[in-house]
VOVEXSE-315751 format. One record per residue (C-alpha): residue in three letters; x, y, z. Coordinates in pm, 1 decimal. Example, Ala and Ser with C-alpha at 12.3 -4.5 7.8 and 13.67 -1.06 7.14 Angstrom:
2
("ALA", (1230.0, -450.0, 780.0))
("SER", (1367.0, -106.0, 714.0))
This chain:
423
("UNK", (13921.9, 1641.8, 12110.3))
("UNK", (14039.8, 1289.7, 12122.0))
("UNK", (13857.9, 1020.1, 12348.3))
("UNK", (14034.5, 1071.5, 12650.3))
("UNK", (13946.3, 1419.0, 12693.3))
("UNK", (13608.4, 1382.9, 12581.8))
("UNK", (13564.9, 1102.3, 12884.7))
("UNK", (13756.3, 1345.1, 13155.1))
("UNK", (13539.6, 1653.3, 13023.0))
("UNK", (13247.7, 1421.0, 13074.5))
("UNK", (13349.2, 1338.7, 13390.1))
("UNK", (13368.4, 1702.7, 13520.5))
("UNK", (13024.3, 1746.9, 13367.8))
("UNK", (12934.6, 1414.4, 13579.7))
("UNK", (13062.8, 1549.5, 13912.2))
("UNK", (12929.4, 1874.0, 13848.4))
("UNK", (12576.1, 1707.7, 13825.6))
("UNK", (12615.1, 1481.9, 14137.8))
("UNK", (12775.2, 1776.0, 14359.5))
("UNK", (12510.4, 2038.1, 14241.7))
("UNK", (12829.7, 2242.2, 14146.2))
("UNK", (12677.0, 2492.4, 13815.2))
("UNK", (12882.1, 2492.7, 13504.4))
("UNK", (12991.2, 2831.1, 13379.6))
("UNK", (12665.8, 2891.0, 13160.6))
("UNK", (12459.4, 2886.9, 13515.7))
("UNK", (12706.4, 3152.9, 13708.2))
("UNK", (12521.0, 3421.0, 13825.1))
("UNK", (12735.9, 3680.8, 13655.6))
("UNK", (12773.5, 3563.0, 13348.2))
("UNK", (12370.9, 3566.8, 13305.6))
("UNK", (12385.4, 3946.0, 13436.7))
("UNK", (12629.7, 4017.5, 13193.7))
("UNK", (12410.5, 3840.5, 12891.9))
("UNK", (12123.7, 3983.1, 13045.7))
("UNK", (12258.4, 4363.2, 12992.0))
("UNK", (12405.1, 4303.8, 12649.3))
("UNK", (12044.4, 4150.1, 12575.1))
("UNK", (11860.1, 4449.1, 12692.1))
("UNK", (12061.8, 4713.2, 12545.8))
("UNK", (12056.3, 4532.3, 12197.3))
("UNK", (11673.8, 4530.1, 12236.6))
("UNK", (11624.9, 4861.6, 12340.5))
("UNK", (11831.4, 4954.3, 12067.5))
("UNK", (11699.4, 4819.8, 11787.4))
("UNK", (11341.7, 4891.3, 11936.6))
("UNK", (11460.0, 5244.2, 11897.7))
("UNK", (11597.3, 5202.6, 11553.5))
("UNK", (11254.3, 5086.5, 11463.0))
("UNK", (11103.2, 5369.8, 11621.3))
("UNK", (11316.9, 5613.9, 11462.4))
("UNK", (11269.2, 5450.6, 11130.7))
("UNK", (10865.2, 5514.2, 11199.1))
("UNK", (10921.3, 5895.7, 11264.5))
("UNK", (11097.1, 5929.5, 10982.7))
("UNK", (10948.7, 6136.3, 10644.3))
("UNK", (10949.9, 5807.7, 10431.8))
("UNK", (10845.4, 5638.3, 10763.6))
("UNK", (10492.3, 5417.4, 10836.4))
("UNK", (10431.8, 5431.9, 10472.8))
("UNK", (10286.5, 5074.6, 10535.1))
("UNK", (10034.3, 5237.2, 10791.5))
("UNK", (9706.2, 5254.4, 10620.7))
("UNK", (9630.8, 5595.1, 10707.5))
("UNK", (9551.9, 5752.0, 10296.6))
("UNK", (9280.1, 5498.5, 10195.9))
("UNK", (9110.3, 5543.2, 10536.1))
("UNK", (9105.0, 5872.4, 10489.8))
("UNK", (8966.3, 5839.2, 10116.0))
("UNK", (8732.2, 5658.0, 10261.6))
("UNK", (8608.1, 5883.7, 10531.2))
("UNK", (8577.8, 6134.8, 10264.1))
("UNK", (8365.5, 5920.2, 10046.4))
("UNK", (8631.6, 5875.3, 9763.1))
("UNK", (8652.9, 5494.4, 9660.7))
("UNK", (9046.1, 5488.2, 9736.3))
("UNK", (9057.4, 5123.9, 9498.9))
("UNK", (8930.3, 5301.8, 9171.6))
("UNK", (9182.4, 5602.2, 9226.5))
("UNK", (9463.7, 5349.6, 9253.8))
("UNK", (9385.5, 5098.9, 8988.1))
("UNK", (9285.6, 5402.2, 8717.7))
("UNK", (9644.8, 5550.6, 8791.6))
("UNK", (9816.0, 5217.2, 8727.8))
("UNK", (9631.7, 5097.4, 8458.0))
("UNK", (9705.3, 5451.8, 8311.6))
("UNK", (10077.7, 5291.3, 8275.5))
("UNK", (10205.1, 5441.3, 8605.8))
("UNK", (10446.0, 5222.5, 8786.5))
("UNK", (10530.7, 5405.3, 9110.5))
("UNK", (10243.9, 5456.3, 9348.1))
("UNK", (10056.6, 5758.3, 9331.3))
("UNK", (10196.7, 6056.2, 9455.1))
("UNK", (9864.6, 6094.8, 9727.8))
("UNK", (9828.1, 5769.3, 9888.6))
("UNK", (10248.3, 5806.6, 10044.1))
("UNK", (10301.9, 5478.6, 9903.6))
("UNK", (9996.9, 5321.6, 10092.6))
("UNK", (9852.7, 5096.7, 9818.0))
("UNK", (9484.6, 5002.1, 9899.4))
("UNK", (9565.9, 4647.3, 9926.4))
("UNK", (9307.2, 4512.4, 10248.9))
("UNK", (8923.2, 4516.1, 10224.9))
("UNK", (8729.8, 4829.1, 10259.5))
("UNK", (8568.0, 4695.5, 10599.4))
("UNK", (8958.4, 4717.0, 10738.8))
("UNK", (8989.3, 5097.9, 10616.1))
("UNK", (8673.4, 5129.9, 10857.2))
("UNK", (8828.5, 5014.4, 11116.8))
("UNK", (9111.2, 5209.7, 11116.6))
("UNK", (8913.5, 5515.3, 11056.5))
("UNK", (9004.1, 5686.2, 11407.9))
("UNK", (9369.0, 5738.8, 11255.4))
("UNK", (9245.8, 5872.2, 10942.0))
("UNK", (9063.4, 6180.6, 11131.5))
("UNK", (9437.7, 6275.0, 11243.5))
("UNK", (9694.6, 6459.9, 11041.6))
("UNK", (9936.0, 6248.5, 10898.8))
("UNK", (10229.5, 6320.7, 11147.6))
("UNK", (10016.1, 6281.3, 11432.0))
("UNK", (9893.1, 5945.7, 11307.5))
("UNK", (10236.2, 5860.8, 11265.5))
("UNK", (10308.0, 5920.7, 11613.0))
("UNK", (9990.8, 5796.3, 11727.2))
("UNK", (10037.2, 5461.1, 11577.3))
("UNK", (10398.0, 5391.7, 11678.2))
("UNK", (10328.9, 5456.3, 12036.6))
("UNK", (10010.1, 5212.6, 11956.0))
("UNK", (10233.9, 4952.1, 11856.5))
("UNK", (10534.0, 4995.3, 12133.9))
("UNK", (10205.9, 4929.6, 12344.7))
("UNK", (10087.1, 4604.6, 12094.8))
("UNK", (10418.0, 4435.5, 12165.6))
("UNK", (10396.6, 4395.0, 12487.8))
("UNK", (10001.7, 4305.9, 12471.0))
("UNK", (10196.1, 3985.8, 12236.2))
("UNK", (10406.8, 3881.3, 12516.7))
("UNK", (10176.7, 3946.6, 12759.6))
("UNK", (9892.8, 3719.8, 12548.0))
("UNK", (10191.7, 3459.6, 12446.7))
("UNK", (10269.6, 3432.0, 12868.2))
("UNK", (9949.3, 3409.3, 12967.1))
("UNK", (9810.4, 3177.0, 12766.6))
("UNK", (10102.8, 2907.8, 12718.6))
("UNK", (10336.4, 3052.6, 12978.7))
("UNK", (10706.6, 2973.7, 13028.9))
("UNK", (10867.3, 2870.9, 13381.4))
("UNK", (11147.3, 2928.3, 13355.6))
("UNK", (11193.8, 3361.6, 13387.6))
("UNK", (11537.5, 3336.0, 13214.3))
("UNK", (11427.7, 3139.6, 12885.1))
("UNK", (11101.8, 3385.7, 12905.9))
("UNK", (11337.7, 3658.7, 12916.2))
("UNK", (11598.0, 3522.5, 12649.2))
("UNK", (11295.8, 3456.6, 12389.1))
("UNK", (11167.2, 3817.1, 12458.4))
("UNK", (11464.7, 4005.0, 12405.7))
("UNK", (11571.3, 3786.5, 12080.3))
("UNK", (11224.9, 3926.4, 11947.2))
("UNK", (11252.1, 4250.0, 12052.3))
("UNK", (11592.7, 4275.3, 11835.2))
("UNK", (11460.9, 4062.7, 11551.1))
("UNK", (11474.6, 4250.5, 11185.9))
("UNK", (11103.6, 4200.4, 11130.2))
("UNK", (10979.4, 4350.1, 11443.0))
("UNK", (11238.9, 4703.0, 11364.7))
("UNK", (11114.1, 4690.7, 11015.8))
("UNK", (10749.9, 4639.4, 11131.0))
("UNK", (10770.3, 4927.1, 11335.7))
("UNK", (10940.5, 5171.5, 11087.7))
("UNK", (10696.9, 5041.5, 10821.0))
("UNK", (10393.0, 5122.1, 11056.8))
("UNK", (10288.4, 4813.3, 10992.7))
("UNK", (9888.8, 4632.5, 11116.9))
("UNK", (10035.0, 4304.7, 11170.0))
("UNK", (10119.8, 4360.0, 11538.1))
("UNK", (9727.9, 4475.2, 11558.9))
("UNK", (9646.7, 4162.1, 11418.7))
("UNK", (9882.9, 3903.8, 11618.7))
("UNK", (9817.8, 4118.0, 11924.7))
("UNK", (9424.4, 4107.4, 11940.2))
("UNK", (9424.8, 3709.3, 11766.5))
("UNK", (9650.2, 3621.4, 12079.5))
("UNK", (9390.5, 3765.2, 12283.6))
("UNK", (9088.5, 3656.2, 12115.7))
("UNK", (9211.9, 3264.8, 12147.5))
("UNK", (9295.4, 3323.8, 12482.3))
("UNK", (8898.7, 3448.0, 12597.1))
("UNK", (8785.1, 3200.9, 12362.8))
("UNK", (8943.5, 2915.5, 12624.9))
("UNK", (8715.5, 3060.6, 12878.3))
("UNK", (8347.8, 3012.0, 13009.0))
("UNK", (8039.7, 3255.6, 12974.3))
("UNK", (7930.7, 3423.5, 12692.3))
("UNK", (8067.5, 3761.4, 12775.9))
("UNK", (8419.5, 3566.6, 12693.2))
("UNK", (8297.1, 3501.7, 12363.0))
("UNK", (8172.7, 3772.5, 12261.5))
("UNK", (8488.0, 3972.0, 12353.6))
("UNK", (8645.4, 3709.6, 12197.1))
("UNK", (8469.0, 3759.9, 11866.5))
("UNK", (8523.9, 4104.6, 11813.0))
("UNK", (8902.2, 4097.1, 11891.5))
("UNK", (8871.3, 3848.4, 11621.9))
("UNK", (8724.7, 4103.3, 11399.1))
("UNK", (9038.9, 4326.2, 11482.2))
("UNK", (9295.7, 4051.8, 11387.7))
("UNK", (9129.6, 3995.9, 11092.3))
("UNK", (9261.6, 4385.3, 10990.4))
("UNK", (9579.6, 4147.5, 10850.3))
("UNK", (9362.9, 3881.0, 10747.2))
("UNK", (9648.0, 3714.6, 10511.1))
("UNK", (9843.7, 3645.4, 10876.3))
("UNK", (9516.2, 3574.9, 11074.0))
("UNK", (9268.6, 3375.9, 10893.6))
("UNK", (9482.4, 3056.0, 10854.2))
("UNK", (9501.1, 3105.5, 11259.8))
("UNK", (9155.9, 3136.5, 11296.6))
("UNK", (9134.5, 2771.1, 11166.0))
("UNK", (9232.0, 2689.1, 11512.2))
("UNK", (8859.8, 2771.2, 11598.4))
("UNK", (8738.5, 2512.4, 11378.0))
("UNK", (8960.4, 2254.9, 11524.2))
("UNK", (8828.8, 2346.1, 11859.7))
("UNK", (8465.0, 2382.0, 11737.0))
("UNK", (8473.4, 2706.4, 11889.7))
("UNK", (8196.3, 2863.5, 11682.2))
("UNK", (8067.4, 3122.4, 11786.6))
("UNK", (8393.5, 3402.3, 11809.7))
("UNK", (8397.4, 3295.6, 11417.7))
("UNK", (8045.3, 3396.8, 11350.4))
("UNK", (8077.7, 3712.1, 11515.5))
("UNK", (8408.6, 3818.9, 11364.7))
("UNK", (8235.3, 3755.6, 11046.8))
("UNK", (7899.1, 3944.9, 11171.1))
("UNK", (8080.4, 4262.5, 11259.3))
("UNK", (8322.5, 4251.7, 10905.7))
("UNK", (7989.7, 4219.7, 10717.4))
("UNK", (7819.8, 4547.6, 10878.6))
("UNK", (8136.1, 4724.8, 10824.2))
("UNK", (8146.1, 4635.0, 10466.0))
("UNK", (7757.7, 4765.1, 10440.1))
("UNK", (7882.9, 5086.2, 10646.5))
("UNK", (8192.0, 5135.8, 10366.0))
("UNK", (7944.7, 5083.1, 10091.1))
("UNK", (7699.3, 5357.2, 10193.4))
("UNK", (7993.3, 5590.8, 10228.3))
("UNK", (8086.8, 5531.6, 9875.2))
("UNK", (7772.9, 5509.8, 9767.0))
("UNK", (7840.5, 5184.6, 9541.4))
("UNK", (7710.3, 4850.6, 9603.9))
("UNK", (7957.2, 4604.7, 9808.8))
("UNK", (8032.2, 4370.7, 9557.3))
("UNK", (8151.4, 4667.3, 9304.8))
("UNK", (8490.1, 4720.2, 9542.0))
("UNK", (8481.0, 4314.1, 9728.1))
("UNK", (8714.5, 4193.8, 9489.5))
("UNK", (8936.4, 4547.0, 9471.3))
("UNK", (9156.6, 4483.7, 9745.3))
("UNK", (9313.2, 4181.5, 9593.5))
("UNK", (9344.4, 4351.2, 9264.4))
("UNK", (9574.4, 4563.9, 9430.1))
("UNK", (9752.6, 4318.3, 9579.1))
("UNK", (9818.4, 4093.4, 9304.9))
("UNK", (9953.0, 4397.8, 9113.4))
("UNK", (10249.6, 4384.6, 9296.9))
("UNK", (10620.3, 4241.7, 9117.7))
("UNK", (10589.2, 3944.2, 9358.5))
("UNK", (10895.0, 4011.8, 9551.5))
("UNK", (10806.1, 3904.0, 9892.5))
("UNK", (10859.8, 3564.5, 9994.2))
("UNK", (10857.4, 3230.9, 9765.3))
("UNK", (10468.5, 3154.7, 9808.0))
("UNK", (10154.7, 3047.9, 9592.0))
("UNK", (10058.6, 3439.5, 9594.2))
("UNK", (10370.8, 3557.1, 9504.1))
("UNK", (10390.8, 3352.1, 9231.7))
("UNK", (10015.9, 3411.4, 9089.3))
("UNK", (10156.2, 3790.3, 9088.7))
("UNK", (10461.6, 3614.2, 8849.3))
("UNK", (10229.5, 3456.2, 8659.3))
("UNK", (9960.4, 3767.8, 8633.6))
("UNK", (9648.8, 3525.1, 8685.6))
("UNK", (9335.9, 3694.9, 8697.7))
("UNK", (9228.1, 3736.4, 9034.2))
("UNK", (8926.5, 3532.2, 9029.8))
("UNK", (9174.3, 3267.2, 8949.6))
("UNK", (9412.1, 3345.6, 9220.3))
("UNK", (9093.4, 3376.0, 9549.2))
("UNK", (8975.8, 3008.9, 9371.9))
("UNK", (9324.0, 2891.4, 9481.9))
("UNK", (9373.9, 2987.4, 9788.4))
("UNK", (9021.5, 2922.1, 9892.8))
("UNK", (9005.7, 2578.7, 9781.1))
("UNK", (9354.3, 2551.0, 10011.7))
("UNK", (9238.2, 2721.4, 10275.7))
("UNK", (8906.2, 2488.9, 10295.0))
("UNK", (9097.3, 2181.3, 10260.8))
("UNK", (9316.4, 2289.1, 10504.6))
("UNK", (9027.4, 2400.4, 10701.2))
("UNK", (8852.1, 2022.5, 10674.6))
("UNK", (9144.5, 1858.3, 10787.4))
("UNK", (9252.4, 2090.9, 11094.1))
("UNK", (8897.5, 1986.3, 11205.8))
("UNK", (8942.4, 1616.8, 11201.8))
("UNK", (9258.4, 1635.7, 11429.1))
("UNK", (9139.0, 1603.6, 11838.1))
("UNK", (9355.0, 1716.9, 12110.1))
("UNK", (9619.5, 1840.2, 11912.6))
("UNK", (9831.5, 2070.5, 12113.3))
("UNK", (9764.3, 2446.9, 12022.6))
("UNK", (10097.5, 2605.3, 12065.2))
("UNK", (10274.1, 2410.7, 11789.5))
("UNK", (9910.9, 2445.0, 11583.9))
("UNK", (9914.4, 2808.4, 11558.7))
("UNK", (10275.2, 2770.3, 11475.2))
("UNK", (10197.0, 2575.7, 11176.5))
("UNK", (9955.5, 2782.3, 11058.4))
("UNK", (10151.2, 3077.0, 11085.6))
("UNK", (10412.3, 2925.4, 10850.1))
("UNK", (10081.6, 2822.7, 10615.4))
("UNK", (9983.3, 3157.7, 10581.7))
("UNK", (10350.6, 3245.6, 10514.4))
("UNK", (10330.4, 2931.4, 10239.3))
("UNK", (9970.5, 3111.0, 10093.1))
("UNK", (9934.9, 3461.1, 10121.8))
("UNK", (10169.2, 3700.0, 10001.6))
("UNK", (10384.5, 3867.2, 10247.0))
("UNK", (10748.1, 4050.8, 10325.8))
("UNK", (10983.6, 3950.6, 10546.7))
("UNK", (10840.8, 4204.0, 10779.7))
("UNK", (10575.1, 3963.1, 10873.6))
("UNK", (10826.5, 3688.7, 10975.5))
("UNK", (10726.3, 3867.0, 11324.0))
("UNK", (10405.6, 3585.5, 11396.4))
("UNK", (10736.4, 3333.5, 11407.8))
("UNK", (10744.2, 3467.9, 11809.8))
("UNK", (10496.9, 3155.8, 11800.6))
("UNK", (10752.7, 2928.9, 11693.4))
("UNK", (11022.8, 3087.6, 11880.3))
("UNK", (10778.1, 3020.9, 12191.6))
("UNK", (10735.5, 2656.6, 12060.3))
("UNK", (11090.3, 2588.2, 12127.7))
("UNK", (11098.3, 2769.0, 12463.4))
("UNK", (10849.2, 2529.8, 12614.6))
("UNK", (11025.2, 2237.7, 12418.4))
("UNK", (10717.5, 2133.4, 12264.0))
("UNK", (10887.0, 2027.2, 11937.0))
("UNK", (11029.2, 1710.2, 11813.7))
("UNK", (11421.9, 1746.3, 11791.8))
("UNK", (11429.6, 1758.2, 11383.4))
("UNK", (11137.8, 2051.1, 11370.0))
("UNK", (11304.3, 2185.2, 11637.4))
("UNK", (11642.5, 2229.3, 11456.5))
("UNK", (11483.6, 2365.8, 11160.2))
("UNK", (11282.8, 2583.5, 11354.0))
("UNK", (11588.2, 2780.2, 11522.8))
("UNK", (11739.8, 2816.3, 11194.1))
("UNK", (11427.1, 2992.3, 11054.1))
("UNK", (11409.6, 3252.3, 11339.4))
("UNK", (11800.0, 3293.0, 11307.9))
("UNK", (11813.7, 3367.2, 10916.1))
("UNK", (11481.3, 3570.0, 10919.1))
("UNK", (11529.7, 3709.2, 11243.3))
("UNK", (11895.3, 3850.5, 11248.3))
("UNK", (12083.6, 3615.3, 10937.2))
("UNK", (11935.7, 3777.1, 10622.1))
("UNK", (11987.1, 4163.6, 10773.8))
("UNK", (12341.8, 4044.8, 10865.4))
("UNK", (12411.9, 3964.7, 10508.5))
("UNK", (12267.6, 4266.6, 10367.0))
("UNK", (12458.1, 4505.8, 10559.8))
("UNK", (12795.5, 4321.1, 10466.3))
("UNK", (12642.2, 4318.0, 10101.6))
("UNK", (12746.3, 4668.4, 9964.2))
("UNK", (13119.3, 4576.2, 10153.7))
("UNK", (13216.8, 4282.4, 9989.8))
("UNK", (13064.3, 4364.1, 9646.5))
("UNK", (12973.5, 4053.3, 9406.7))
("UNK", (13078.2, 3822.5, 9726.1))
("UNK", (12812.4, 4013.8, 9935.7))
("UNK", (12555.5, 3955.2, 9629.5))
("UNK", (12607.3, 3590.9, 9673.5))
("UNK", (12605.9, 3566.7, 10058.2))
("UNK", (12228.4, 3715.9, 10066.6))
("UNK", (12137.0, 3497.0, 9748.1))
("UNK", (12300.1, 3188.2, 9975.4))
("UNK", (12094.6, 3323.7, 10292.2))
("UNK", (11790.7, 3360.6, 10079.9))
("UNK", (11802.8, 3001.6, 9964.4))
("UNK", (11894.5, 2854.9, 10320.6))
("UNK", (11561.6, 3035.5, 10434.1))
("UNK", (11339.5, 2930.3, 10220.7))
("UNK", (11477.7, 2612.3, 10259.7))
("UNK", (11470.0, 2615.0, 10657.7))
("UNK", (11082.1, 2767.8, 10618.9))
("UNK", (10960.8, 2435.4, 10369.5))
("UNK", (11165.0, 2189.1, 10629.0))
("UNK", (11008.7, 2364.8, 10934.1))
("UNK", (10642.2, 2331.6, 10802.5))
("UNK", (10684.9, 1989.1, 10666.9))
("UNK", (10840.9, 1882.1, 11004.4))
("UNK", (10546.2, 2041.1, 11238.2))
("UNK", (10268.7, 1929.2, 10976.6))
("UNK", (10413.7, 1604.3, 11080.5))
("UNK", (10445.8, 1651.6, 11422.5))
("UNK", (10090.2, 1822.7, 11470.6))
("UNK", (9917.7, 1559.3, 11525.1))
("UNK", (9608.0, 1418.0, 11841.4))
("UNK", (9788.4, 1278.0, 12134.1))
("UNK", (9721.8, 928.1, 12193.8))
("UNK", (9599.8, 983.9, 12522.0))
("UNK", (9361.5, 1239.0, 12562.8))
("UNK", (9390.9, 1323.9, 12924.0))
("UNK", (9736.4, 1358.1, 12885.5))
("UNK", (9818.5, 1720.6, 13052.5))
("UNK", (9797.9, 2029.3, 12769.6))
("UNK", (10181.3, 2097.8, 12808.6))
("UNK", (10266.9, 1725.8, 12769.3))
("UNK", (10413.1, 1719.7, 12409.0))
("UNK", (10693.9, 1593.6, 12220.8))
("UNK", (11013.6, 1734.6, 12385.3))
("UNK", (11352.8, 1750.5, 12301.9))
């Protein structure tokens, strides 16, 4: 396009503007038309994911085997470390590939799905989450709601087809329990009365069932010096810990450390983080919790010294810390529907918001994209998802350096809660 056309194409757009006439992006069928291919991709990859969950490999992420261990009073951690430190490399045959990687007080929550047989839990749990996803949006909306209903309903159905949500829900993943109940545990916390915060705490207790995704977003308490939802969620995990340690008849401490024994057992082949690389590295766990505890509390002291920082692009951040910490698969890139709602209500400066949309777009839809091509275009396919992997890890590093950066107190404390940097 040489200069001239670029001045008469901005002079349509000029005239357009001044007449009220809507460009072709604002015609009322061409959003019904995007509207339908948007719902029928959603629904169908919802239903993928669904399928995937039915399926006999299916929700082997769901946690049903050690809960069920447990509710038999068989320490589900000892029969999983003695068969891999017998030399076994696959996961034993009885826990369905369900390694006993979250604390024991987690396996008591999720004891209800234990007492069903293991294709009814199946079932159980993937009409539980269907359910979960639309407590997200409905927690995400009420709490830092979108005007406009066609950017609400273009974010939505850009999650709902998103790889990590169909892979969450074939996995039978807990980390739609988690976001789910955190969302809704922030948003009583906002509100006044004790009831609130009570309610508050123990759907805090529940979000801590993922506690790698939702304990660097409970740090958003601190910030707020919202107390009291903290000490509760804590309360409640410590009397199920006692209540796991009476059914096993040991003494807490003997199975505290168990879980993340498990986990750092793994190859390391999630995501480029610190855990990830301490399972590289095979440092002793007592190593690996000094590490991330000494980041989390520094990270914890200075998220308290910021005032009036905006929540919304907060929580964001600390979802892409616990991404940077904890050990995770790209199933979890889910918790970016914060992010994605960041850029909805434009409450990102330009550069993080750039970055930002090119995170959601390789871990949301880029990285499957080159996988399925992969087996296609042989050692070319190899190095288009090596090329995607890099550019994501790349795009996750520039988004969290850009919001740290951004995240910061408002000069003006009565500014309006919605009043951020836009773009």
């Amino acid at each position: 396009m040489n200069i001239e056309q670029f001045r008469q194409s901005f002079a349509v757009l000029r005239a357009n503007l001044l007449t009220g006439a809507r460009p072709w992006y604002a015609n009322r069928t061409v959003l019904l038309i995007v509207a339908l291919v948007l719902t029928i991709c959603a629904t169908t990859f919802v239903g993928i994911g669904a399928r995937n969950a039915l399926l006999p490999s299916g929700s082997h992420d769901l946690q049903w085997t050690p809960s069920r261990d447990l509710v038999a009073g068989v320490n589900p951690y000892h029969n999983f470390l003695q068969w891999k430190n017998d030399g076994n490399e696959l996961t034993p045959p009885h826990f369905l590939n369900q390694s006993p990687s979250y604390p024991a007080s987690v396996y008591v929550l999720l004891s209800p799905v234990a007492l069903l047989d293991w294709p009814l839990a199946k079932l159980t749990w993937l009409v539980f989450n269907l359910g979960l996803i639309a407590l997200i949006i409905a927690g995400l909306q009420r709490t830092f709601p979108i005007q406009s209903p066609i950017v609400l309903f273009t974010v939505v159905a850009i999650f709902l087809c998103s790889t990590p949500l169909r892979a969450s829900l074939g996995a039978g993943q807990i980390n739609l329990l988690s976001i789910a109940a955190f969302l809704w545990s922030y948003h009583f916390a906002q509100k006044q009365g004790v009831g609130n915060a009570r309610l508050s705490g123990m759907l805090l207790a529940v979000a801590w069932v993922k506690y790698s995704l939702t304990f660097p977003l409970s740090l958003i308490f601190i910030n707020q010096k919202n107390w009291r939802p903290l000490c509760i969620a804590i309360a409640i995990h410590s009397v199920l810990t006692v209540i796991a340690a009476l059914q096993l008849n040991l003494w807490p401490q003997q199975f505290f450390f168990s879980s993340v024994e498990v986990v750092l057992m793994g190859s390391g082949t999630g995501f480029l983080n610190l855990s990830a690389l301490a399972m590289k590295l095979h440092l002793p766990t007592v190593v690996a919790l000094f590490t991330i505890g000494t980041i989390m509390l520094a990270t914890g002291i200075h998220i308290s010294r910021l005032s009036n920082a905006d929540p919304l692009p907060m929580l964001a951040l600390l979802a892409l810390f616990s991404y940077a910490v904890f050990y995770h698969h790209e199933y979890d890139f889910v918790v970016l529907i914060l992010l994605a709602w960041c850029i909805a209500r434009r409450q990102l400066s330009v550069s993080a918001a750039i970055a930002s949309t090119a995170l959601i777009t390789l871990s949301w839809g880029g990285l499957w994209l080159a996988s399925e091509v992969q087996p296609a275009l042989g050692i070319t396919g190899d190095i288009l998802v090596t090329v995607t992997e890099v550019l994501m890890v790349a795009a996750f590093y520039s988004t969290l350096f850009l919001l740290a950066k951004d995240t910061r107190p408002r000069r003006h404390a009565k500014l309006s809660p919605n009043r951020v940097l836009a773009f």
